[in-house]
N, CA and C atoms of all chains as a GROMACS GRO file, in nm:
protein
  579
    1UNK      N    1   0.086  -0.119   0.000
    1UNK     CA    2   0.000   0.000   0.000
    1UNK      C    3   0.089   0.122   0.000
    2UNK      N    4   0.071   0.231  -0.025
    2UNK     CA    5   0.146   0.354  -0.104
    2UNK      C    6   0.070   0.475  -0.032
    3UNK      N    7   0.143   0.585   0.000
    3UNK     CA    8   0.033   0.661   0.040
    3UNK      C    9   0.023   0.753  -0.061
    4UNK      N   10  -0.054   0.877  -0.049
    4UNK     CA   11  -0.109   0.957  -0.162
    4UNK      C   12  -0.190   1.083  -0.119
    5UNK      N   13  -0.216   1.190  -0.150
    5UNK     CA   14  -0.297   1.282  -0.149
    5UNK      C   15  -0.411   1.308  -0.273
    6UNK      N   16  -0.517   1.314  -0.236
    6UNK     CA   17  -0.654   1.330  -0.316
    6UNK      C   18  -0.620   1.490  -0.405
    7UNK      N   19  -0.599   1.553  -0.524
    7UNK     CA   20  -0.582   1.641  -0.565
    7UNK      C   21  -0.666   1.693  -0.649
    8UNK      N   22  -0.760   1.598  -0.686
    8UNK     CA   23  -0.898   1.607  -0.803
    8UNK      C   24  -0.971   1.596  -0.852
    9UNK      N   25  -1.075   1.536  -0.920
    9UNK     CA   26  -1.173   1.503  -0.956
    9UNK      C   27  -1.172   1.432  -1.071
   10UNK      N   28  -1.212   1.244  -1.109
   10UNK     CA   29  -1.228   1.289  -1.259
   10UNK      C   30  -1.374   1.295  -1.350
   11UNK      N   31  -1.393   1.350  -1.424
   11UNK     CA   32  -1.587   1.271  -1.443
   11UNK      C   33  -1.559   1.201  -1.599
   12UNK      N   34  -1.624   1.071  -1.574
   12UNK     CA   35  -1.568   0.998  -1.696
   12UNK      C   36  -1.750   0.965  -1.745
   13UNK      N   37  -1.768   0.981  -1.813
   13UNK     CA   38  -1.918   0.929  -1.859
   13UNK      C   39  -1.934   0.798  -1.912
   14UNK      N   40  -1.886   0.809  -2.021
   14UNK     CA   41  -1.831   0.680  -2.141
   14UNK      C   42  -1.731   0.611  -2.030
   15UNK      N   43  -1.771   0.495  -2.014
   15UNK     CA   44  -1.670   0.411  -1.952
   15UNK      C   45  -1.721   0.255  -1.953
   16UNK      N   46  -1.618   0.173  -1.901
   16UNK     CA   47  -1.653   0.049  -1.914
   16UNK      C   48  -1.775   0.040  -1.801
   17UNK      N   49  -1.832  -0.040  -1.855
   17UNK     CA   50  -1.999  -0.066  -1.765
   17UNK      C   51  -1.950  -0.142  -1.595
   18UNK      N   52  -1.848  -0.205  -1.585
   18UNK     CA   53  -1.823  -0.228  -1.476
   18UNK      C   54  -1.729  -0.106  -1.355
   19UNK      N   55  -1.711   0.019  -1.405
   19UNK     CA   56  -1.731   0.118  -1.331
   19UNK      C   57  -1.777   0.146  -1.322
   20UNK      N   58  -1.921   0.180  -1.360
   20UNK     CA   59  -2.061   0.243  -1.380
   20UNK      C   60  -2.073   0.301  -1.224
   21UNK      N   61  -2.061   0.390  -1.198
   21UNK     CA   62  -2.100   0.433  -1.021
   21UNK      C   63  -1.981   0.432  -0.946
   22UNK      N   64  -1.866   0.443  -1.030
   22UNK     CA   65  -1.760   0.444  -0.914
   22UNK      C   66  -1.744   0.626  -0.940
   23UNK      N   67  -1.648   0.684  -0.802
   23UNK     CA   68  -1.601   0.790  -0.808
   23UNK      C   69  -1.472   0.807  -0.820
   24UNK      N   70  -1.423   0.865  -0.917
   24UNK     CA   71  -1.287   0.857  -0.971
   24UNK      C   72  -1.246   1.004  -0.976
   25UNK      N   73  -1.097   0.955  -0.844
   25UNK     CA   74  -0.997   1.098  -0.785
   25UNK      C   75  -0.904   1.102  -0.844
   26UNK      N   76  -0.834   1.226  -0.902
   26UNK     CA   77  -0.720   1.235  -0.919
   26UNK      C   78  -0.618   1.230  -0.759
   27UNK      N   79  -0.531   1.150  -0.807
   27UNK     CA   80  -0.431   1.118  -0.656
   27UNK      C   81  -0.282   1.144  -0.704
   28UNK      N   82  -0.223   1.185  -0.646
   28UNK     CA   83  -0.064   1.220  -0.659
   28UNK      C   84   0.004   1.168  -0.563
   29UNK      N   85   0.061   1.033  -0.533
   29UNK     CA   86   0.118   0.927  -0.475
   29UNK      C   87   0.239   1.031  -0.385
   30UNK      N   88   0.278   0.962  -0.293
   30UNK     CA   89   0.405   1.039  -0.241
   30UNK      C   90   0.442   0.974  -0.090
   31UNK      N   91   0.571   1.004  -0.065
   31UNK     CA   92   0.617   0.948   0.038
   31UNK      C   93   0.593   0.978   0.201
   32UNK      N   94   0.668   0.965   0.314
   32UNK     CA   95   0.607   0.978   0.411
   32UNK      C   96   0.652   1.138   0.455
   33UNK      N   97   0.735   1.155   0.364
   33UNK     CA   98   0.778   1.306   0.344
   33UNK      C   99   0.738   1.421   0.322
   34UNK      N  100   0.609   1.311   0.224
   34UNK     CA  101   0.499   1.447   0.149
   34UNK      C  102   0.610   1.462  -0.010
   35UNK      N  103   0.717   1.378  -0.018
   35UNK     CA  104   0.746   1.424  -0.127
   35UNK      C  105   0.674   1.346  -0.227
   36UNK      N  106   0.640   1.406  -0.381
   36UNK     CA  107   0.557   1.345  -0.452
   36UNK      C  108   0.685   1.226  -0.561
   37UNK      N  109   0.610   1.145  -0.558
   37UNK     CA  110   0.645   1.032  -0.657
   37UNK      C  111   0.538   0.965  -0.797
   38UNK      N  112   0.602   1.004  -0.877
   38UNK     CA  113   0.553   1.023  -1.032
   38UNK      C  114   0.445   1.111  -1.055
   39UNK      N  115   0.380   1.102  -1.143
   39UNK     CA  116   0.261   1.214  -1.208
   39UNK      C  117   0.098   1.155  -1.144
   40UNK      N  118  -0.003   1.271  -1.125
   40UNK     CA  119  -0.099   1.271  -1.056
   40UNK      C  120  -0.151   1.124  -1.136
   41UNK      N  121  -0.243   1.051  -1.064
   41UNK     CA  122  -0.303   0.919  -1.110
   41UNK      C  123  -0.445   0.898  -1.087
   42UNK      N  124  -0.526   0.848  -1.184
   42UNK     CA  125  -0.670   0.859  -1.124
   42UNK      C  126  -0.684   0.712  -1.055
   43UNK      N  127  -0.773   0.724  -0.963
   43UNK     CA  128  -0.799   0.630  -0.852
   43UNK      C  129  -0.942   0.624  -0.853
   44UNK      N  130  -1.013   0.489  -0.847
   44UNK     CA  131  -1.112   0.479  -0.827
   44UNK      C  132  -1.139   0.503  -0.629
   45UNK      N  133  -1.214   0.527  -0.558
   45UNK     CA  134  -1.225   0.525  -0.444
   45UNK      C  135  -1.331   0.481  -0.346
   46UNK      N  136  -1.334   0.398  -0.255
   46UNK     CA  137  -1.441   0.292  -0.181
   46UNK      C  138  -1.447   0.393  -0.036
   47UNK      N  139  -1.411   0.497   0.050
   47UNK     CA  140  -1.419   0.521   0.144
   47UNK      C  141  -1.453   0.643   0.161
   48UNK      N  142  -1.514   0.698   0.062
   48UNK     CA  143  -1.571   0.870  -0.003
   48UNK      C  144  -1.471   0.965   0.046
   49UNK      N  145  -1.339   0.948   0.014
   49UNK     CA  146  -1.256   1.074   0.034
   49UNK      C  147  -1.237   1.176  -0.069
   50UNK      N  148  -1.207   1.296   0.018
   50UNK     CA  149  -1.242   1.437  -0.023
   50UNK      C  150  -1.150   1.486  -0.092
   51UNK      N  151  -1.090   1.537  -0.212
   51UNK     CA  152  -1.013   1.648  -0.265
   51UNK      C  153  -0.933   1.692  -0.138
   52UNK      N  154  -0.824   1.703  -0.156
   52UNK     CA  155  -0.691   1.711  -0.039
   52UNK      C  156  -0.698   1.635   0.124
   53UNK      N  157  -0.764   1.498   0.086
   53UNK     CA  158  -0.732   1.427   0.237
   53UNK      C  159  -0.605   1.365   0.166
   54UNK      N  160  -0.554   1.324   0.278
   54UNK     CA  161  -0.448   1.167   0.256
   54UNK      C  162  -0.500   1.092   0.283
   55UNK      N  163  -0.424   1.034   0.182
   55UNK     CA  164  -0.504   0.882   0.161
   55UNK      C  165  -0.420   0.761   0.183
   56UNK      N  166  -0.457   0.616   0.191
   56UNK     CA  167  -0.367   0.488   0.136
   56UNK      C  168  -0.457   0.454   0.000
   57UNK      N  169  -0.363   0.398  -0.066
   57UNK     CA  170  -0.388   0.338  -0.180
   57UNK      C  171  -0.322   0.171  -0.222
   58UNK      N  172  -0.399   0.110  -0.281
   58UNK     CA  173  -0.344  -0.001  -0.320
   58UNK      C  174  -0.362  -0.013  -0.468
   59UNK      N  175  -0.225  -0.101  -0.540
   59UNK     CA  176  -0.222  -0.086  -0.699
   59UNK      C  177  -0.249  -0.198  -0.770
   60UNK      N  178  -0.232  -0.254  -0.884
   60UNK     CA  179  -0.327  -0.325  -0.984
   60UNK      C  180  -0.387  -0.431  -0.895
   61UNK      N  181  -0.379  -0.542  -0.915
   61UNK     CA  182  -0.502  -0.670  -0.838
   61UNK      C  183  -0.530  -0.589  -0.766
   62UNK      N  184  -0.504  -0.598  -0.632
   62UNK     CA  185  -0.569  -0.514  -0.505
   62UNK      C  186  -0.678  -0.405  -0.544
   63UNK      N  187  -0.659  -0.343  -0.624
   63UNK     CA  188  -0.705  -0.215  -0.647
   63UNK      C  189  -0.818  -0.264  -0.717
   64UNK      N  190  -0.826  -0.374  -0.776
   64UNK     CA  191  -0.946  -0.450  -0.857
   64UNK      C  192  -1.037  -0.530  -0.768
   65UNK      N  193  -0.963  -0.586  -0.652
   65UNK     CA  194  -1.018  -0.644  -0.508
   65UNK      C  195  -1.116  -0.550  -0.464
   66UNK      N  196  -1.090  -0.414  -0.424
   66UNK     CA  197  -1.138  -0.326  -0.365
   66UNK      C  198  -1.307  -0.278  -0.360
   67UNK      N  199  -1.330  -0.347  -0.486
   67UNK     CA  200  -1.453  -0.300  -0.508
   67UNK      C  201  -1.548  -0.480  -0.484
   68UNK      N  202  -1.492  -0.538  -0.456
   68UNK     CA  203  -1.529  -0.713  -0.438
   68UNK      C  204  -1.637  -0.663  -0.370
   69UNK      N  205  -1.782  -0.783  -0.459
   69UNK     CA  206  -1.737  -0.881  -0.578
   69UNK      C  207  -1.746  -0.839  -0.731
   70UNK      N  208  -1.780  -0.667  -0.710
   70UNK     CA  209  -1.757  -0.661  -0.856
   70UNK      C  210  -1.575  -0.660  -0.888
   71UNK      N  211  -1.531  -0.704  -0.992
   71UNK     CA  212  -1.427  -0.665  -1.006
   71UNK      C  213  -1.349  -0.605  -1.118
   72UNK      N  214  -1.326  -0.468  -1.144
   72UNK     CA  215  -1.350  -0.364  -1.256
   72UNK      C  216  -1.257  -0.351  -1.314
   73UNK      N  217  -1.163  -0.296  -1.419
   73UNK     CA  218  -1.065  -0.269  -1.438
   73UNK      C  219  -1.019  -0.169  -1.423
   74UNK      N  220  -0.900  -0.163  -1.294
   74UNK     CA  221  -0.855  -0.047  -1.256
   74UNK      C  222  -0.728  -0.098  -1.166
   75UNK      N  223  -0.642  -0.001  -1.164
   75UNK     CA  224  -0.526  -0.039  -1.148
   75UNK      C  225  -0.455   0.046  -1.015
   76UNK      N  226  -0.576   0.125  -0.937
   76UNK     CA  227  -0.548   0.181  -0.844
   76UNK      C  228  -0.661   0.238  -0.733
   77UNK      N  229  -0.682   0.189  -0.644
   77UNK     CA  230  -0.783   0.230  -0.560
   77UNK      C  231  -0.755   0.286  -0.433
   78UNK      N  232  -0.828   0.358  -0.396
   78UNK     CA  233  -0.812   0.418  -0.256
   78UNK      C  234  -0.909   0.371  -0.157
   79UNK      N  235  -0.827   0.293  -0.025
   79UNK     CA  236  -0.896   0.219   0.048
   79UNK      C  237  -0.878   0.250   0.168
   80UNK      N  238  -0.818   0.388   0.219
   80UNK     CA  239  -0.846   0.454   0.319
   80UNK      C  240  -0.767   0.571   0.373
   81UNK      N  241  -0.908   0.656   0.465
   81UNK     CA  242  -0.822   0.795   0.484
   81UNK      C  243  -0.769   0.822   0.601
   82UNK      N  244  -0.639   0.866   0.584
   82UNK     CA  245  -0.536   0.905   0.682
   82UNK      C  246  -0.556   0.991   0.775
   83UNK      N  247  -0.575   0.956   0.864
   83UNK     CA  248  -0.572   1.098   1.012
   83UNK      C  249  -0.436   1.126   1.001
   84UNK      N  250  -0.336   1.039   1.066
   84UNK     CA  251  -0.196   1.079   1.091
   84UNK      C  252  -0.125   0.986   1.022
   85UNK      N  253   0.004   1.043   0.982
   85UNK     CA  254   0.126   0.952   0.921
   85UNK      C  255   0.225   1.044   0.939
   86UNK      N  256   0.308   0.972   1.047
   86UNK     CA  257   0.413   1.025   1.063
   86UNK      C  258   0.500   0.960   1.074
   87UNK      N  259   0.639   1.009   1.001
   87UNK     CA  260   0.779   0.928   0.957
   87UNK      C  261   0.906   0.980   1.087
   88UNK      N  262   0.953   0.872   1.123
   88UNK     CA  263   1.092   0.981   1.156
   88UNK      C  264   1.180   0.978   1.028
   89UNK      N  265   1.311   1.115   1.064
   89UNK     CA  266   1.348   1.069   0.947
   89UNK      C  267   1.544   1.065   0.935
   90UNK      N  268   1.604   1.020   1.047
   90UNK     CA  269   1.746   0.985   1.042
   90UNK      C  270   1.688   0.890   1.031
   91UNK      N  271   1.729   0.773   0.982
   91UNK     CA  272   1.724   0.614   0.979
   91UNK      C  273   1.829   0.623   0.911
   92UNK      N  274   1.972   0.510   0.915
   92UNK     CA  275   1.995   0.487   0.846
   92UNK      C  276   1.972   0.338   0.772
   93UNK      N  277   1.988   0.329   0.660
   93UNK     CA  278   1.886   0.270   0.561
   93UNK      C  279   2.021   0.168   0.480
   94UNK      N  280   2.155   0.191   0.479
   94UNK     CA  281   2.228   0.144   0.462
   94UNK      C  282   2.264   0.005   0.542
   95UNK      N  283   2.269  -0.104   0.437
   95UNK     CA  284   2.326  -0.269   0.464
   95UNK      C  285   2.454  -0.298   0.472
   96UNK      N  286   2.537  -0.300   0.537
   96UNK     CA  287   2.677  -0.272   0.527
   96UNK      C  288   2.700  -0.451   0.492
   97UNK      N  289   2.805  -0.449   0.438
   97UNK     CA  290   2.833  -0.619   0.376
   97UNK      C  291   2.932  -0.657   0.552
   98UNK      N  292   2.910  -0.820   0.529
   98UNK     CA  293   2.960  -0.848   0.673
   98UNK      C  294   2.845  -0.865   0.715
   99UNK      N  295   2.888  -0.884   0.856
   99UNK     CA  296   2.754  -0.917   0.941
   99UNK      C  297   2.673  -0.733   1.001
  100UNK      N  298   2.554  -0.733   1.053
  100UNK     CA  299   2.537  -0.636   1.132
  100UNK      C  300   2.425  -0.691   1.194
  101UNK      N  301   2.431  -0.639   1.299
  101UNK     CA  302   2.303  -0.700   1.408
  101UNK      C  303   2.243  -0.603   1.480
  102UNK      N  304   2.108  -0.603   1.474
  102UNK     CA  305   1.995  -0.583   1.528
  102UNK      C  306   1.940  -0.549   1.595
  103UNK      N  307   1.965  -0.446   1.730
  103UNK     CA  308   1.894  -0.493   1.883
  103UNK      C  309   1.780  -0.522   1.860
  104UNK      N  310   1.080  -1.159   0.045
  104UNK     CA  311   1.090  -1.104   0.086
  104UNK      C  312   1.174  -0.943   0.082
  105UNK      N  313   1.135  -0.832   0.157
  105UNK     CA  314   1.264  -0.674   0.130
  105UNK      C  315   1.269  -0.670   0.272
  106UNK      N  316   1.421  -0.639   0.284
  106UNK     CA  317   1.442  -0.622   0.436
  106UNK      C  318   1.400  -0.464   0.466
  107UNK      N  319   1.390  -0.443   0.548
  107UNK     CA  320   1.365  -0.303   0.545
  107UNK      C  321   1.344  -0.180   0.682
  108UNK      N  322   1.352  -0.063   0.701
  108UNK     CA  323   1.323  -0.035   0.870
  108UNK      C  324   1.207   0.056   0.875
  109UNK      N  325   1.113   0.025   0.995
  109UNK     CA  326   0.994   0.085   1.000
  109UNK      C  327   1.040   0.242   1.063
  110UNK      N  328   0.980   0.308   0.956
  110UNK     CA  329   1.022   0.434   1.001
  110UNK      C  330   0.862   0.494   1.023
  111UNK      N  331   0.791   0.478   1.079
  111UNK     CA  332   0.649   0.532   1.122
  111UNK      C  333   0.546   0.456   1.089
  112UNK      N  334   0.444   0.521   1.158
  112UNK     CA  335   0.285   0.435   1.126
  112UNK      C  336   0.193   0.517   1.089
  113UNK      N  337   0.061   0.442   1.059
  113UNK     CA  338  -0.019   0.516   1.033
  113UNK      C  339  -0.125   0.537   1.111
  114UNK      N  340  -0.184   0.628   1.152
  114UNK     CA  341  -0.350   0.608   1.158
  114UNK      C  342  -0.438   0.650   1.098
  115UNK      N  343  -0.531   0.530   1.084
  115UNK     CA  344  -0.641   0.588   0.948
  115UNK      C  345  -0.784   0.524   1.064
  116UNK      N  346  -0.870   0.585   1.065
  116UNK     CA  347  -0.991   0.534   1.132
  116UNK      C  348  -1.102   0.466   0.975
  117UNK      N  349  -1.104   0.558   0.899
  117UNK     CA  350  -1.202   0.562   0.744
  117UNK      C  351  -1.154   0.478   0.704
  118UNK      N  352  -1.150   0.332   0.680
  118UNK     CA  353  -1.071   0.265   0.578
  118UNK      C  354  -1.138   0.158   0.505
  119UNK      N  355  -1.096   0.075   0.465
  119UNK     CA  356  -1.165  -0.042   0.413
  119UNK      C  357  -1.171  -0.143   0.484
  120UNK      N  358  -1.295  -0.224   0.552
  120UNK     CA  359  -1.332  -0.346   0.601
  120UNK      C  360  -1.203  -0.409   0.632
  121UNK      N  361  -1.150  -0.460   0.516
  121UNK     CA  362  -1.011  -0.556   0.580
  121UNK      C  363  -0.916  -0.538   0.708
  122UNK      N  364  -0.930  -0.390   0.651
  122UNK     CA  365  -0.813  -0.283   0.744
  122UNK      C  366  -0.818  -0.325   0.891
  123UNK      N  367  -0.926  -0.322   0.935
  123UNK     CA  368  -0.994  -0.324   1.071
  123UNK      C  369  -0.898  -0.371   1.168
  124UNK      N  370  -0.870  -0.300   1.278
  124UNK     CA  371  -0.772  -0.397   1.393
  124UNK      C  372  -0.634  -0.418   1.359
  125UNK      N  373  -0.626  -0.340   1.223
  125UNK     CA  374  -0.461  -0.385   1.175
  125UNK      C  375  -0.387  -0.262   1.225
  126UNK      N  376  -0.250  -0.257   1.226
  126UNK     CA  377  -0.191  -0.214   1.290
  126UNK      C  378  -0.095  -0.139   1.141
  127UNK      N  379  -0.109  -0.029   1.064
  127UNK     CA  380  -0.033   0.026   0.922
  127UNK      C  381   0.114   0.093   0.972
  128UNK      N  382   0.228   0.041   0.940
  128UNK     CA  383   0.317   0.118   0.927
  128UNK      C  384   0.425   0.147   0.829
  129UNK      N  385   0.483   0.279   0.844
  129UNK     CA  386   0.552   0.276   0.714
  129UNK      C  387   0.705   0.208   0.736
  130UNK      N  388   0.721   0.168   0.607
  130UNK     CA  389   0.857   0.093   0.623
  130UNK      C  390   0.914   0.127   0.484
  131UNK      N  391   1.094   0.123   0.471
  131UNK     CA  392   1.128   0.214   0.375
  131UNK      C  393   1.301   0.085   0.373
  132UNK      N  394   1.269   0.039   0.211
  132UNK     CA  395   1.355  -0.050   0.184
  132UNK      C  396   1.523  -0.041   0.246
  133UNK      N  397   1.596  -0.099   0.273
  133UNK     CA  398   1.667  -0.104   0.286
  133UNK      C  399   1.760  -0.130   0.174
  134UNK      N  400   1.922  -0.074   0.206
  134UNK     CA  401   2.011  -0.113   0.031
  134UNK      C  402   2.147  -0.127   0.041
  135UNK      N  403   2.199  -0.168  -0.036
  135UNK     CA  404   2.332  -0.226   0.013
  135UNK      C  405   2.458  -0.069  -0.033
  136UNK      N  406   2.568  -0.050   0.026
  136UNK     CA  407   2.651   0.073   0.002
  136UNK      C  408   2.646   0.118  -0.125
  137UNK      N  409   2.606   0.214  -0.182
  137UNK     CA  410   2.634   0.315  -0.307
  137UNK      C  411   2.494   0.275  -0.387
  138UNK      N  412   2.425   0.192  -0.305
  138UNK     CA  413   2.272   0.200  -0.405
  138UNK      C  414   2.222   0.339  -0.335
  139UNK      N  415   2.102   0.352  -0.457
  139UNK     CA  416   2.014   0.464  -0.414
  139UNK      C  417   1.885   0.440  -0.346
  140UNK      N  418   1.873   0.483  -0.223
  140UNK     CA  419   1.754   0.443  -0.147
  140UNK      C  420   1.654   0.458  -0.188
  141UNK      N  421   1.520   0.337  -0.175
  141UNK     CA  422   1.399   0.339  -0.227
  141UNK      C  423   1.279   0.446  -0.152
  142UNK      N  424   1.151   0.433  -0.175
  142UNK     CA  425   1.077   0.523  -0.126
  142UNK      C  426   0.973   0.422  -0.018
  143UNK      N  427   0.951   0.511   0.035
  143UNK     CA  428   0.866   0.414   0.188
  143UNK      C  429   0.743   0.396   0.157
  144UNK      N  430   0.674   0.286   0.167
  144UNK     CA  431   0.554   0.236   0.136
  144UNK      C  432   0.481   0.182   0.296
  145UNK      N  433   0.340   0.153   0.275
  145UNK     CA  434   0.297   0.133   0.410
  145UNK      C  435   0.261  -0.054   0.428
  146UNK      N  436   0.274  -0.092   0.539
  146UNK     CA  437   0.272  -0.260   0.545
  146UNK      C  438   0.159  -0.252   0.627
  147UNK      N  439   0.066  -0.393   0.664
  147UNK     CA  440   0.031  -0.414   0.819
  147UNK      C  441   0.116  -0.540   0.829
  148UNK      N  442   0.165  -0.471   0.985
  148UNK     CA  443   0.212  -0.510   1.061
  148UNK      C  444   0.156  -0.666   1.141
  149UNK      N  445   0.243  -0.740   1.107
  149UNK     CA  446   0.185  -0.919   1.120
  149UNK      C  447   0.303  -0.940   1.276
  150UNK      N  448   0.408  -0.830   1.315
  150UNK     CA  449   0.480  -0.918   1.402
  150UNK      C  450   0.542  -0.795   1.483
  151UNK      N  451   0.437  -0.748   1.536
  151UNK     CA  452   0.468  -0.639   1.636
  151UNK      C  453   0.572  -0.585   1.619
  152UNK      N  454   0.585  -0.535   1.556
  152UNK     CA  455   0.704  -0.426   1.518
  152UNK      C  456   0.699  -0.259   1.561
  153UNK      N  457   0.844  -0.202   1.632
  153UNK     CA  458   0.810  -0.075   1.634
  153UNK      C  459   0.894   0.005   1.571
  154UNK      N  460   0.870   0.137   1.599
  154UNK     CA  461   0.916   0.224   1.482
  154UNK      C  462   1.080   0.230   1.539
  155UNK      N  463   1.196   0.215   1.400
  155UNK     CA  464   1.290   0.175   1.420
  155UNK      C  465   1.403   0.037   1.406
  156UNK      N  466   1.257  -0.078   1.405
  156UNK     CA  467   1.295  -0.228   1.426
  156UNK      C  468   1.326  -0.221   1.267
  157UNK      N  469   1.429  -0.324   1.224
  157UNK     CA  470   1.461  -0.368   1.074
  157UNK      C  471   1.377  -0.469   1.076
  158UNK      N  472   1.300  -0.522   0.972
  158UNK     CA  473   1.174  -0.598   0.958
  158UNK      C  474   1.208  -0.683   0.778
  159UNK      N  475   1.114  -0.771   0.802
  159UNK     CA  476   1.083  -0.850   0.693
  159UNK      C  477   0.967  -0.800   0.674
  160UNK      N  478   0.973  -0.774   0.534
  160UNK     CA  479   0.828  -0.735   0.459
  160UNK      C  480   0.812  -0.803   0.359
  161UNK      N  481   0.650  -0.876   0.308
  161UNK     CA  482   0.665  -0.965   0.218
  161UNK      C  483   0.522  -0.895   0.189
  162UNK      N  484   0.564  -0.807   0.029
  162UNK     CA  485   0.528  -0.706  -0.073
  162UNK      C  486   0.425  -0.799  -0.176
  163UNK      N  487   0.342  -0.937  -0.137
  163UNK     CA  488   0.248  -0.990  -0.233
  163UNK      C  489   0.160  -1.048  -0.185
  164UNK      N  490   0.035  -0.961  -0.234
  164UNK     CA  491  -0.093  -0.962  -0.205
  164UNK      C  492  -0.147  -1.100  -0.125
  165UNK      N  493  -0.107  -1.192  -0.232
  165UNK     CA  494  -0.180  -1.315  -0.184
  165UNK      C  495  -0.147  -1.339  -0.018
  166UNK      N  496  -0.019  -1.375   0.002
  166UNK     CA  497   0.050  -1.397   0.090
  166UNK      C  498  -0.009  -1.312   0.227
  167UNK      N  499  -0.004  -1.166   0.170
  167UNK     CA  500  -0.034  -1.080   0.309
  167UNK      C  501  -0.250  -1.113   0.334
  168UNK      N  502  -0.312  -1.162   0.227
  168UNK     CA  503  -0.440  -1.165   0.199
  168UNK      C  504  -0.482  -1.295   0.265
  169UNK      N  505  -0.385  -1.439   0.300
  169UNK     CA  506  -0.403  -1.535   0.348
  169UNK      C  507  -0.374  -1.482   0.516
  170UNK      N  508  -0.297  -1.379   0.542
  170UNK     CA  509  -0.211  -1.330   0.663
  170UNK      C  510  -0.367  -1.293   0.714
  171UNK      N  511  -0.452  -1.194   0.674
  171UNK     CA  512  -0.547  -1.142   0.732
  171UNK      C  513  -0.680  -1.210   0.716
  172UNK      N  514  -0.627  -1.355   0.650
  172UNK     CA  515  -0.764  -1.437   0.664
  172UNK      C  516  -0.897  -1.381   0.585
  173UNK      N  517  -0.888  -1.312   0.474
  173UNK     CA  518  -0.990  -1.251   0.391
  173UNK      C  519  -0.925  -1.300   0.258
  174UNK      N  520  -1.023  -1.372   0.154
  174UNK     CA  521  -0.926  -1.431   0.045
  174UNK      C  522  -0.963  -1.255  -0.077
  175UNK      N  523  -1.033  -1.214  -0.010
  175UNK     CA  524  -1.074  -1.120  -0.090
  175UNK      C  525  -1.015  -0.958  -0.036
  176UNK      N  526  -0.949  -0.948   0.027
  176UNK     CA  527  -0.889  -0.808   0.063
  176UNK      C  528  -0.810  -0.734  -0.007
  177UNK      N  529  -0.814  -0.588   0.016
  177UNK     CA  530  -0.747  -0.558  -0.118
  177UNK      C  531  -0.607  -0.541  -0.053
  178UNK      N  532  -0.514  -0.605   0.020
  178UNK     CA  533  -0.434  -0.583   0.054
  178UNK      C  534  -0.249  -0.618   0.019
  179UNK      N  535  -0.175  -0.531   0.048
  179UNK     CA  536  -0.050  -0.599  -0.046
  179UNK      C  537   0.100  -0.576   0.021
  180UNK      N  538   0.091  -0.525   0.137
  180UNK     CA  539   0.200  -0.540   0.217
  180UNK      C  540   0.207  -0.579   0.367
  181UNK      N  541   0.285  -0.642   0.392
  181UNK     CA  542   0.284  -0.696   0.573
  181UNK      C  543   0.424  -0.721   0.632
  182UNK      N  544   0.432  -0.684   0.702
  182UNK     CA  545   0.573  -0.723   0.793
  182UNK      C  546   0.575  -0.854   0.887
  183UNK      N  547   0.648  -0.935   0.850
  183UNK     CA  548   0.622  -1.023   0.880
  183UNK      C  549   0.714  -1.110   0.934
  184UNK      N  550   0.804  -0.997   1.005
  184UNK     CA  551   0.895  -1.075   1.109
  184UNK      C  552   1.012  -0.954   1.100
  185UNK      N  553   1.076  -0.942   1.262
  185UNK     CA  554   1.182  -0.897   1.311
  185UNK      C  555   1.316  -0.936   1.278
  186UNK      N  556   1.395  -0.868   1.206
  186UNK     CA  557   1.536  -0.900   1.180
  186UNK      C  558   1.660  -0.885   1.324
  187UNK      N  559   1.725  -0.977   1.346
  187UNK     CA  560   1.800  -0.962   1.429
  187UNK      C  561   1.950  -0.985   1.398
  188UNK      N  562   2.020  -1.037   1.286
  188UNK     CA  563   2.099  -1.022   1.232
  188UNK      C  564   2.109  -1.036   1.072
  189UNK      N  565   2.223  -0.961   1.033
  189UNK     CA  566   2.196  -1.015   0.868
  189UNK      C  567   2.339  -1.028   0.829
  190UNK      N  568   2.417  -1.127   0.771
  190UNK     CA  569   2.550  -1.090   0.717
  190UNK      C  570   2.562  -1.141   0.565
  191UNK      N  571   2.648  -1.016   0.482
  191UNK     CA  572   2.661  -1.023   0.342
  191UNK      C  573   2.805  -1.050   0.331
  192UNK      N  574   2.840  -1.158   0.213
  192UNK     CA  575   2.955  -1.108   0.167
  192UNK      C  576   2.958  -1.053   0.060
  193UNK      N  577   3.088  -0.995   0.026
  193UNK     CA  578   3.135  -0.894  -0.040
  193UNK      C  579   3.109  -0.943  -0.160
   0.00000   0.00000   0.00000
């Protein structure tokens, strides 16, 4: 799951009959940073979130799960909204070769 | 499996059915010297993990979807065990 911010709206009329009634957000994926990762994405959405909540999202199968038992073609859904997410952010993130252990 | 360290959690109350009782945190790949670090994605948490612990995360649906006992969830990441040592060779 990926997180994301809600940024838009889309209105699709013409569409495949197994979206018929979904609401479809523009979402702009991004880290725990708030920094954004790739270009805004439309998202179908199951938990009626609003234009600038945060969100989680899940991507292709999952995102087709989401709407179970219909199952639509879509490759990204939003399956819930974020109160808080908060990162620390020294970690280091580096595997050093050799052993290293754990507490 | 991606090894990886939980660097925060989430709370979401609004979510989807599956979600329920799970415990979301973020976790952010780990990489070996002179790679470029990946971007942090969110897991539920299968093995009490806190923020800080290096963790096993296992990134496929099915797997984390049998974890939460729903064959139908839309779910796709879980941590699923505490790392306590790891050694590479060169």
């Amino acid at each position: 799951m990926i997180l994301g911010q809600v940024v838009g709206t889309v209105v699709a009329t013409i569409k495949d009959e197994q979206l018929a009634g979904e609401k479809i957000l523009l979402v702009q994926l991004m880290n725990a940073k708030r920094e954004k990762i790739g270009r805004p994405l439309a998202a179908i959405e199951v938990v009626h979130a609003g234009v600038g909540d945060l969100v989680f999202l899940v991507r292709s199968r999952e995102a087709a799960l989401a709407t179970y038992p219909v199952q639509g073609p879509v490759d990204l859904a939003i399956v819930g909204i974020v109160d808080t997410a908060e990162a620390i952010q020294d970690v280091e993130l580096e595997l050093p070769f050799g052993e290293s252990f754990f507490t | 499996m991606i090894i990886a360290k939980v660097v925060g959690n989430v709370v979401s109350t609004i979510k989807h059915s599956c979600y329920a009782g799970r415990k979301l945190m973020i976790v952010r790949p780990m990489h070996l010297p002179g790679d470029k670090p990946d971007d942090d994605f969110v897991a539920i948490d299968a093995a009490h993990a806190g923020i800080g612990d290096t963790v096993l995360v296992c990134s496929e649906g099915n797997a984390t979807r049998a974890l939460v006992g729903n064959p139908n969830a839309p779910v796709r990441s879980s941590i699923v065990g505490i790392i306590d040592s790891v050694s590479i060779i060169r």
